[in-house]
C-alpha positions in Angstrom: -23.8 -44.4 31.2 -21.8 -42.9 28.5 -20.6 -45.9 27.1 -24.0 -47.6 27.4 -25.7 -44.7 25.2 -22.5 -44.9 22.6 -23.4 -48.8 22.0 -27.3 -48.4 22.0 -27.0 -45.8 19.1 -24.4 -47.8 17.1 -26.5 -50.7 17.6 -29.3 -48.9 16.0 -27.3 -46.9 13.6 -25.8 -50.9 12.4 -29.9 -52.2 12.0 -30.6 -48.5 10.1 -27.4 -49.3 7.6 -29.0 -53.1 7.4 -32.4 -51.1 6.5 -31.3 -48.9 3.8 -29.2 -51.6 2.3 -31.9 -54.0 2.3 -34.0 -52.2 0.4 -31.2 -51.6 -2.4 -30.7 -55.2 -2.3 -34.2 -55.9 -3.3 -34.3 -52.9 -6.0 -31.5 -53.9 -7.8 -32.6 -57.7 -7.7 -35.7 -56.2 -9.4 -33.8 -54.2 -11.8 -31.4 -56.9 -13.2 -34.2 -59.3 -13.1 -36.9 -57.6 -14.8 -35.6 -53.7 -15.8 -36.0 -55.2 -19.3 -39.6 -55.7 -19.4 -40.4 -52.9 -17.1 -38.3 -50.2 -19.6 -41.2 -51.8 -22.2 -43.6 -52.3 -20.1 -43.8 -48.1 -19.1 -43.1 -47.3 -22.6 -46.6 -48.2 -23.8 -48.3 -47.1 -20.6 -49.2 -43.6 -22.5 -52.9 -44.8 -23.9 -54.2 -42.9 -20.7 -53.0 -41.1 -17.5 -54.8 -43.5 -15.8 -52.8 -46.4 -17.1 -50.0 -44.3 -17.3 -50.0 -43.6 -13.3 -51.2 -47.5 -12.8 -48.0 -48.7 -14.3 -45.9 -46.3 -12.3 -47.3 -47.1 -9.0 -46.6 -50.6 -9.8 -43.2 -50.2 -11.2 -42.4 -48.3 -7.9 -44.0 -51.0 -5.7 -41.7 -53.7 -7.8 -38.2 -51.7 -7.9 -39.2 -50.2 -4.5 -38.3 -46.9 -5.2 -40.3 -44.0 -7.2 -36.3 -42.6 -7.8 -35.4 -46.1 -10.1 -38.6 -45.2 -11.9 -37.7 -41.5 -12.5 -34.1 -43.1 -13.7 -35.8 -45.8 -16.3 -38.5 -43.3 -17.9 -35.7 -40.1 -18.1 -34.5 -42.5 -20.8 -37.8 -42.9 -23.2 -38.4 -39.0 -22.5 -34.9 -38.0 -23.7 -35.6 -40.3 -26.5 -39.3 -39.0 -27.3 -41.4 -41.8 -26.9 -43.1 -40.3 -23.8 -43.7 -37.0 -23.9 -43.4 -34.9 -20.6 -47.4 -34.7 -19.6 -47.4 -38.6 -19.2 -43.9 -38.6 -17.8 -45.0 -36.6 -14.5 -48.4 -38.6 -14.3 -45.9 -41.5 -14.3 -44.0 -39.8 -11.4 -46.9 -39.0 -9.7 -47.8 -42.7 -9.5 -44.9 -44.1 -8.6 -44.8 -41.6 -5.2 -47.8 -43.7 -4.6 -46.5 -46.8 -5.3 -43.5 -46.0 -2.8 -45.9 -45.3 -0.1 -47.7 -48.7 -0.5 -44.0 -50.5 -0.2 -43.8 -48.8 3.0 -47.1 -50.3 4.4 -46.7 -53.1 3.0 -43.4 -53.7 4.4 -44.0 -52.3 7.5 -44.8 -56.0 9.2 -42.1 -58.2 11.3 -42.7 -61.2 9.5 -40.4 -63.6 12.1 -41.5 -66.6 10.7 -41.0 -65.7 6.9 -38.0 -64.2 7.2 -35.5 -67.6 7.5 -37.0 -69.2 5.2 -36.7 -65.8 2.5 -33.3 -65.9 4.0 -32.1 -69.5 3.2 -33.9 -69.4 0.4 -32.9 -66.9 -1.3 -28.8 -67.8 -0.7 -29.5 -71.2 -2.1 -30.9 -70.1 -4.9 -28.3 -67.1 -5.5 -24.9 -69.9 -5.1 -26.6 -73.1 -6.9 -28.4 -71.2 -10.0 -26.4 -70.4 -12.6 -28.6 -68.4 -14.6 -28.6 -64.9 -14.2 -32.8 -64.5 -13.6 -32.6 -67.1 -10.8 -30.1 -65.4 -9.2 -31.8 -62.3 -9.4 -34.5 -64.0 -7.5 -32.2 -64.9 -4.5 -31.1 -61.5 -4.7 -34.8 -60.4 -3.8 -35.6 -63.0 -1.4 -32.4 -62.1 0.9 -33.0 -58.5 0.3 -36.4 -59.3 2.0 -35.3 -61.3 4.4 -32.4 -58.8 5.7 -35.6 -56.1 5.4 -37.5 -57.6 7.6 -34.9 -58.5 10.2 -33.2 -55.2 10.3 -36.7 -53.5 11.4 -36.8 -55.9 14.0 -33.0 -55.0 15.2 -34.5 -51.1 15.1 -36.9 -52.5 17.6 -34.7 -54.2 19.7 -32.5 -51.5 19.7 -33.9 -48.7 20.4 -35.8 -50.3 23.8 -33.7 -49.2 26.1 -33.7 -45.3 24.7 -37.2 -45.0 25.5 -37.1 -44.7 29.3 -34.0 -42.2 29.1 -33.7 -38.7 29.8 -32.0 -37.9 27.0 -34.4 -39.2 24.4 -36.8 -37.9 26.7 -35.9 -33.9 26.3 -35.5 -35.2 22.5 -39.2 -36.3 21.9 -40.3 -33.0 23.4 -37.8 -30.8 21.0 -39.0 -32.5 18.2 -42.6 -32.5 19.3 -42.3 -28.8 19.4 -40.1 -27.8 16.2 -41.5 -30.2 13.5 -40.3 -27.7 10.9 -36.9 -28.8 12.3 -38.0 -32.3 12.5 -39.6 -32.1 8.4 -36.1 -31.0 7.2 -33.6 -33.2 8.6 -35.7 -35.9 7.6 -35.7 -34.3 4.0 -31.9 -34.7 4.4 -32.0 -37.7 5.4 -34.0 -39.5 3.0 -31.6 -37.6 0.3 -28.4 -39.0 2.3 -29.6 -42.2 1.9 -31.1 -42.2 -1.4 -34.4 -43.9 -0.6 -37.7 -42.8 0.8 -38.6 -46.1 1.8 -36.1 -46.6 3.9 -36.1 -43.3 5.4 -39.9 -43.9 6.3 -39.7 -47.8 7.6 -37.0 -45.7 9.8 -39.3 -43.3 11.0 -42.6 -45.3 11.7 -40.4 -47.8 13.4 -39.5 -45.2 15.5 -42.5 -44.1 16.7 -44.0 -47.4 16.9 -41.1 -47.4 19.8 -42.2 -44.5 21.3 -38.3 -42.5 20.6 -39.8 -39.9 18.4 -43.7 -38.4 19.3 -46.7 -38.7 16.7 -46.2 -34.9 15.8 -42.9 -35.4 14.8 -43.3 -39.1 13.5 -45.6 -37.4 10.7 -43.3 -34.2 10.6 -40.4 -36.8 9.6 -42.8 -38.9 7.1 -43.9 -36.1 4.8 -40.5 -34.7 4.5 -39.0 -38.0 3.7 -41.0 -37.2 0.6 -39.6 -33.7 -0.5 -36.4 -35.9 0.1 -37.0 -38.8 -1.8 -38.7 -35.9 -4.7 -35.1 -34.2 -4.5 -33.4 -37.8 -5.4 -34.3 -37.7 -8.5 -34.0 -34.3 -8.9 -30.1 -34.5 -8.7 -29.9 -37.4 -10.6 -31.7 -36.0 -13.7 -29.6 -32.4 -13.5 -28.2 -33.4 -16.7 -30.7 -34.7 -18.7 -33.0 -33.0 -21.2 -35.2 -30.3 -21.0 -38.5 -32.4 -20.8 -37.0 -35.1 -18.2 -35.9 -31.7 -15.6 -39.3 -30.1 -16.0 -41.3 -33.3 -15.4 -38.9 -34.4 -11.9 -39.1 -30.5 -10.8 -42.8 -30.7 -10.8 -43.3 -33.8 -9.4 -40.8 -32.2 -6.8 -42.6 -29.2 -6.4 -45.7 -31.1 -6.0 -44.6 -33.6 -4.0 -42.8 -31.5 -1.3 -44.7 -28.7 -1.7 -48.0 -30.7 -0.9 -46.0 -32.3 2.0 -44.6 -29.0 3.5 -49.0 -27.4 3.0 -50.0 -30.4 4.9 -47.7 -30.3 7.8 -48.6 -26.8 7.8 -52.6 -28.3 7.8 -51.9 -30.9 10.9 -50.2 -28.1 13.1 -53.0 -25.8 13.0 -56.0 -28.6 12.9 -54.4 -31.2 14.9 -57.4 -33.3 15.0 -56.7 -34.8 11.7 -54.7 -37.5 12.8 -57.2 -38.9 14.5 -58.9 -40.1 11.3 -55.2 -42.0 10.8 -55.8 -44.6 13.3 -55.1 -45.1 17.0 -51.2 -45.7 17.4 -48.6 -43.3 16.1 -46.5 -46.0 13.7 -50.0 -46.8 12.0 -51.0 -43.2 11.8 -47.5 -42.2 10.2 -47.8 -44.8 7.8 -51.8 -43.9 7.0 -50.4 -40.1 6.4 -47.7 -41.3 4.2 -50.6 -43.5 2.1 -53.0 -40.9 2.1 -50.8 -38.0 1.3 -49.5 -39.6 -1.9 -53.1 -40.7 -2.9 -54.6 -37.8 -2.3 -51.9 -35.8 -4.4 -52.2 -38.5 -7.4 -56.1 -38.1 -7.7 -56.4 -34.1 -7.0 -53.0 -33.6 -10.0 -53.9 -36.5 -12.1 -56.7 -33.8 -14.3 -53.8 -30.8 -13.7 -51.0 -32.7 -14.6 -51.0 -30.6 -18.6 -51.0 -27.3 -17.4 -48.8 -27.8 -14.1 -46.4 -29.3 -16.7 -47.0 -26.1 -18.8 -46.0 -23.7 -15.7 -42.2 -25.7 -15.0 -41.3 -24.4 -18.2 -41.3 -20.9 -17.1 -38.9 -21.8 -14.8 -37.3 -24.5 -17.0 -36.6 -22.8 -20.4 -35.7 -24.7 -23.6 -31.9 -24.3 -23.9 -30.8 -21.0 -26.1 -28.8 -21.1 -29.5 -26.0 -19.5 -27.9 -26.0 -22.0 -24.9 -26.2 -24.7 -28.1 -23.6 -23.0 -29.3 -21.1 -22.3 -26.6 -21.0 -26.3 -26.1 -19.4 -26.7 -29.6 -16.2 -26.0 -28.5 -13.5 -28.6 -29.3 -11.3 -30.5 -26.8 -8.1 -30.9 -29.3 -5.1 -29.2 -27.7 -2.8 -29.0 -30.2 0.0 -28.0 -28.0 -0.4 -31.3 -26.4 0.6 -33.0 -29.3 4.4 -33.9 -28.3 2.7 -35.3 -24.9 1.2 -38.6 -26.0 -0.6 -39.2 -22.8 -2.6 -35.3 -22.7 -2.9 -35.6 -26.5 -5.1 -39.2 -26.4 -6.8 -37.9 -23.1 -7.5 -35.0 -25.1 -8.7 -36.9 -28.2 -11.1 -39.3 -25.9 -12.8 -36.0 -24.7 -13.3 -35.2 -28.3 -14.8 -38.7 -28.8 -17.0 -38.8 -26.0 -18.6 -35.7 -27.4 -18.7 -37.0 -30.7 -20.7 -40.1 -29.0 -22.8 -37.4 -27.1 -24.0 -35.5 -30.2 -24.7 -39.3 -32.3 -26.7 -40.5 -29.5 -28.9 -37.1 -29.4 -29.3 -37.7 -32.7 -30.5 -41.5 -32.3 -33.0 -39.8 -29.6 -34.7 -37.8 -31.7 -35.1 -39.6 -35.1 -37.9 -41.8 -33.8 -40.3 -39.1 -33.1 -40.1 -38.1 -37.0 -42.0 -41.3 -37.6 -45.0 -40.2 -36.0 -45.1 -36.6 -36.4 -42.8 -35.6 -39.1 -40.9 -32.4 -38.6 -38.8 -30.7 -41.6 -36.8 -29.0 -39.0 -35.9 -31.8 -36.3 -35.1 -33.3 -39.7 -32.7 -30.3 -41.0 -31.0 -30.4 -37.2 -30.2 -34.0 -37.6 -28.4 -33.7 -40.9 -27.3 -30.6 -39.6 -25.5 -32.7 -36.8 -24.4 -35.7 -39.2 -22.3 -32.9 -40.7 -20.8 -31.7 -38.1 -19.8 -35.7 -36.5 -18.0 -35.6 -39.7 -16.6 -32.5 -39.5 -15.0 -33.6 -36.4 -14.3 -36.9 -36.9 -11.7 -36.1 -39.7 -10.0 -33.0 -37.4 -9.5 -36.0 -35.0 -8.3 -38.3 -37.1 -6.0 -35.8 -38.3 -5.2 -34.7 -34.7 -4.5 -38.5 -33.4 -2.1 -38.8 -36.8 -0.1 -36.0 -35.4 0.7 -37.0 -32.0 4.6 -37.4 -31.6 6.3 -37.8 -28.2 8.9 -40.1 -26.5 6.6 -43.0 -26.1 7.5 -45.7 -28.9 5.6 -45.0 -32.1 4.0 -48.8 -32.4 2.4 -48.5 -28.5 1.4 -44.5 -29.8 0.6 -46.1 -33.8 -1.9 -48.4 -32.1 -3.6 -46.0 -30.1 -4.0 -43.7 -32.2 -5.6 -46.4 -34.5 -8.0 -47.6 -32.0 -9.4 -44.4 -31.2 -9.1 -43.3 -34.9 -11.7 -46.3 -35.5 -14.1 -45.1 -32.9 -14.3 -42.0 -34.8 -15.0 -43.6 -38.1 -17.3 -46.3 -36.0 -19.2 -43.0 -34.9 -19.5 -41.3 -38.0 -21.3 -44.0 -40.0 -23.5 -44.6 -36.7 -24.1 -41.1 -37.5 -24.4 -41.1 -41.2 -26.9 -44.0 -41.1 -29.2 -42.3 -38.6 -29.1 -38.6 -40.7 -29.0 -40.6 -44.2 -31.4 -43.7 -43.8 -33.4 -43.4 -41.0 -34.4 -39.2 -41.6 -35.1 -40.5 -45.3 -37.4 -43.3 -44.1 -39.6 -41.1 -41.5 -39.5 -38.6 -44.8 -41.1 -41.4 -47.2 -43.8 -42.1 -44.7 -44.6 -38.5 -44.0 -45.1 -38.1 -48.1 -46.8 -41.3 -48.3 -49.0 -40.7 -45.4 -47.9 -44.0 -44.1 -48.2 -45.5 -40.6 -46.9 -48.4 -38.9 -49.7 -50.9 -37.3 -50.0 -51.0 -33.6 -47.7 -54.1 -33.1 -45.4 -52.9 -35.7 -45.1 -49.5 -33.7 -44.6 -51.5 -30.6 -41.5 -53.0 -32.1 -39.9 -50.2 -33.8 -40.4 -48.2 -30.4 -38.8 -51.1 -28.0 -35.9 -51.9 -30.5 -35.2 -48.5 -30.4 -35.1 -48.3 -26.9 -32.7 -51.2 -26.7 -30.2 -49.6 -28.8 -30.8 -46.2 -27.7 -29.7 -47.9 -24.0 -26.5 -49.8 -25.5 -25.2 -46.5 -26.7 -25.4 -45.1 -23.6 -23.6 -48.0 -22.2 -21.0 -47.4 -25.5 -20.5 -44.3 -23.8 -19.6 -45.2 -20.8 -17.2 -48.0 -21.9 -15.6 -45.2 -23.7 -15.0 -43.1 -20.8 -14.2 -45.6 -18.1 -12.3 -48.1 -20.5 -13.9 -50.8 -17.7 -13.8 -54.3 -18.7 -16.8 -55.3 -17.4 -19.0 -52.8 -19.0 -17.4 -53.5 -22.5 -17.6 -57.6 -21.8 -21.8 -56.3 -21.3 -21.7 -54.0 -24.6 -20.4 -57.4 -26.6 -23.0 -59.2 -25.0 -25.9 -57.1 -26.1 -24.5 -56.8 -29.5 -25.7 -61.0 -29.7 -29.0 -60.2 -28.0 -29.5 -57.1 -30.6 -29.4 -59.5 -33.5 -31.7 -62.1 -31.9 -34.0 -59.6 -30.9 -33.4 -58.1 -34.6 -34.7 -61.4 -36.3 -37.3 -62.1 -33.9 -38.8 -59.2 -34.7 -38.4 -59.2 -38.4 -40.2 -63.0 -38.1 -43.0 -61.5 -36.2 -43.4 -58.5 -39.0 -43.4 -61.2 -41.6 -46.4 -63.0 -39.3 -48.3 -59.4 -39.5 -47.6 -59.7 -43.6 -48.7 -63.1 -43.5 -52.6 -61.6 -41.3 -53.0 -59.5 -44.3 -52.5 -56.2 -41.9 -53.0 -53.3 -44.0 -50.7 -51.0 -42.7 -47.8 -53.7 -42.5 -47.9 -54.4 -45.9 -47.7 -50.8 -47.1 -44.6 -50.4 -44.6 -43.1 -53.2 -44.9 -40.1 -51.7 -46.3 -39.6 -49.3 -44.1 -40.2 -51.3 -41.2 -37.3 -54.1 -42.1 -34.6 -50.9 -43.0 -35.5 -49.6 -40.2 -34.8 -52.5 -38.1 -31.6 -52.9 -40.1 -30.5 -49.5 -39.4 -30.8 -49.5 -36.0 -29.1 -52.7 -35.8 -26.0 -50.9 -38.0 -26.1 -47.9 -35.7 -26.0 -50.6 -32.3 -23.4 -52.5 -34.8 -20.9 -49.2 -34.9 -21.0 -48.7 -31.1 -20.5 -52.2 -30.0 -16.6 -51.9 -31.4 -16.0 -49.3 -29.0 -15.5 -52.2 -26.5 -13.0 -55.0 -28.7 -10.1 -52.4 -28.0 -10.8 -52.9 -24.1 -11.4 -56.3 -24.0 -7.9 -56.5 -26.4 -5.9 -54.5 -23.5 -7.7 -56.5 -20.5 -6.6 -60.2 -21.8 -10.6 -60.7 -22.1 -11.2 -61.2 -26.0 -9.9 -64.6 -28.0 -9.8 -63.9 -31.2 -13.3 -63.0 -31.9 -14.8 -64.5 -29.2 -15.1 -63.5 -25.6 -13.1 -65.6 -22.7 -14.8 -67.2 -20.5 -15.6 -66.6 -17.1 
């Protein structure tokens, strides 16, 4: 009897790890195919918080998952084009968007699923481009969905007529306080709501867990999948963290006041529908709706209240975080002193890229002391970049001095790659937002629309700089070359398209014409200066042919 309960809950723990990893599949099919266009796409979803929580519901229903949108518009707040209002109307849509995933993938399509299946593995071996593939990708992850909630079924049949799960259903029946926080848990262990809540309705379509609990389990898959994103964003700006707490607070705090709602008028979920699966979904639908439409009018002065408990970040905090990672005494220790040195780097790259972030907003609202900060900041990059240089000339040890000469070199490059990155964004791109704020300039519509999406490209391949600096991975640096090429074709495509706009007779093009083409340039010098980061890589890994890539 033992033995047979061991194998029936591996069996359906096996079709719960198919389940969750299913639904990854499909996300990040969605994210390599089309994260591109949807980064853009939410970027100009601001013109309303309608459209705004449109476009996040339908991100979510696309990337399945409300977390992957959180990920993808922490970005554009951090670099100011949405502000944190429209941010957590974004957030608020894509909870929605989640919940419609879950009913819409709550179906066992038997006859649809081979054919996704075979499908999709065709296309993913026989196409060699990497949108195709992406495709496959999405049509197994389907496929796998949809078969794994079938498994669930087929293994959790013989649990129902036990007396174990028996004395189970009537704990959780009873406790759905207990039953709303291990479900929390859960959907946080496994990093998607979705899954957690095909898990759940599955379930109580099977009779193991009762309809109490079933909608106990549903809502507090949501303060889980709310608390996702909330760890993932811990270190991001001020804006993104206040924008993913409330969402969070509203989100499981709505969740927590409804369960409270259904125990004392249990009636409710009668208006849900007649079997327990379709009721748990219903609630899940409903719950998310209703929290979208009553928030949606709110969502200014809720955002208003998280910064109470959210503060902007003090000088002295500012302050403290200037501290230098040169050790000098590690300076007879070659391997310390360069581990020491890329610290000192990866800082240097911190403070350029929150620079890079907030240059753009001077173009629309200029501000003389966001302005004064970034020079304040260029100054300091330089400050540092020559007490590095300096540091790296210093380090002696037993190593040979070419292998510690050539390090020293390549990371003494970085620096000065940096600093110009740095200079060029204080220098040319501050003085350009300064010109337009004296002329009482302002780019066109489509003009905007360019600046605002090439800045988001490069703003995303320094972060990806970044990381190539700190991991030293070859596969992220053969990606950072990559974009480099796509950053200049995007760069002339766009500079054809502004000539286009002179060639209308648009007003406002003509009168920023200048501006628009330096800035374009700029940003293409600043994407320019972190692309290097990755040659030295590439040069270790065997990976770079003179100035090409190898192929695969």
């Amino acid at each position: 009897m033992l033995e047979n309960t061991f194998f029936i809950l591996l069996n359906l723990a096996s079709a719960a790890a198919l389940l969750i990893w299913s639904v990854r599949l499909v996300r990040t099919g969605f994210e390599r195919a089309f994260g591109g266009q949807l980064r853009r796409w939410l970027q100009l979803s601001t013109s309303s918080r309608f459209t705004a929580a449109g476009c996040g519901s339908i991100a979510a229903i696309l990337l399945q998952s409300s977390t992957a949108v959180a990920v993808l518009i922490a970005g554009f707040m951090s670099a100011g084009t949405i502000n944190g209002i429209v941010g957590l109307t974004i957030l608020l849509g894509a909870d929605l968007g989640s919940a419609i995933v879950a009913k819409l993938l709550n179906s066992s399509l038997s006859l649809v699923a081979p054919v996704l299946l075979l499908g999709g593995v065709i296309t993913f071996l026989r196409s060699a481009r990497r949108r195709p593939r992406q495709f496959g990708r999405i049509a197994i992850g389907l496929a796998l969905l949809f078969m794994s909630l079938d498994l669930i079924r087929a293994a959790s049949r013989p649990m129902i007529e036990s007396a174990q799960s028996q004395s189970v259903i009537l704990y959780l029946a009873d406790e759905t306080a207990a039953a709303f926080l291990v479900a929390a848990l859960f959907a946080w262990l496994v990093h998607s709501s979705v899954a957690a809540v095909l898990l759940f309705v599955t379930m109580a379509g099977q009779g193991i867990i009762p309809a109490e609990a079933a909608f106990a389990m549903v809502l507090g898959a949501n303060l889980g999948g709310s608390f996702i994103a909330l760890v993932l964003t811990l270190k991001s700006g001020v804006m993104v963290r206040r924008a993913v707490l409330a969402n969070l607070i509203l989100r499981g705090g709505g969740a927590a006041g409804l369960l409270y709602l259904l125990s004392a008028v249990p009636d409710l979920s009668s208006y849900l529908g007649s079997k327990p699966a379709q009721q748990a979904l219903n609630l899940h639908l409903v719950f998310n709706a209703t929290l979208l439409l009553v928030c949606l009018p709110l969502v200014g002065p809720l955002f208003r209240a998280v910064s109470l408990i959210v503060p902007d970040i003090s000088a002295e905090a500012e302050a403290a975080a200037r501290g230098t990672a040169l050790d000098p005494d590690a300076l007879d220790q070659p391997k310390r002193a360069f581990s020491c040195a890329l610290r000192e780097l990866v800082y240097i790259g911190g403070r350029v890229e929150a620079m890079l972030r907030n240059v753009l907003p001077l173009y629309s609202s200029f501000d003389e002391m966001a302005a004064s900060a970034i020079r304040a900041e260029n100054q300091d990059v330089a400050e540092r970049s020559l007490k590095l240089r300096i540091y790296l000339a210093s380090i002696r040890g037993n190593d040979s001095e070419d292998k510690i000469g050539t390090r020293a070199i390549e990371l003494a490059g970085i620096a000065a790659n940096l600093e110009s990155a740095a200079d060029m964004i204080s220098r040319k791109m501050v003085m350009l937002a300064e010109t337009m704020n004296q002329e009482n300039l302002k780019f066109s519509k489509e003009g905007w629309k360019d600046v605002t999406g090439f800045h988001d490209t490069v703003y995303r391949n320094v972060q990806l700089s970044i990381s190539v600096l700190m991991n030293e991975d070859p596969s992220l640096a053969r990606m950072l070359v990559e974009q480099k090429e796509t950053v200049r074709e995007v760069a002339q495509r766009m500079e054809k398209q502004h000539l286009y706009r002179l060639k209308e007779g648009l007003s406002e093009s003509i009168e920023t014409s200048s501006i628009h083409l330096d800035l374009l340039r700029a940003l293409k010098a600043v994407n320019t200066s972190f692309a290097m980061i990755a040659y030295p890589v590439l040069s270790d890994s065997g990976e770079l042919l003179g100035s090409r890539l190898a192929a695969n």
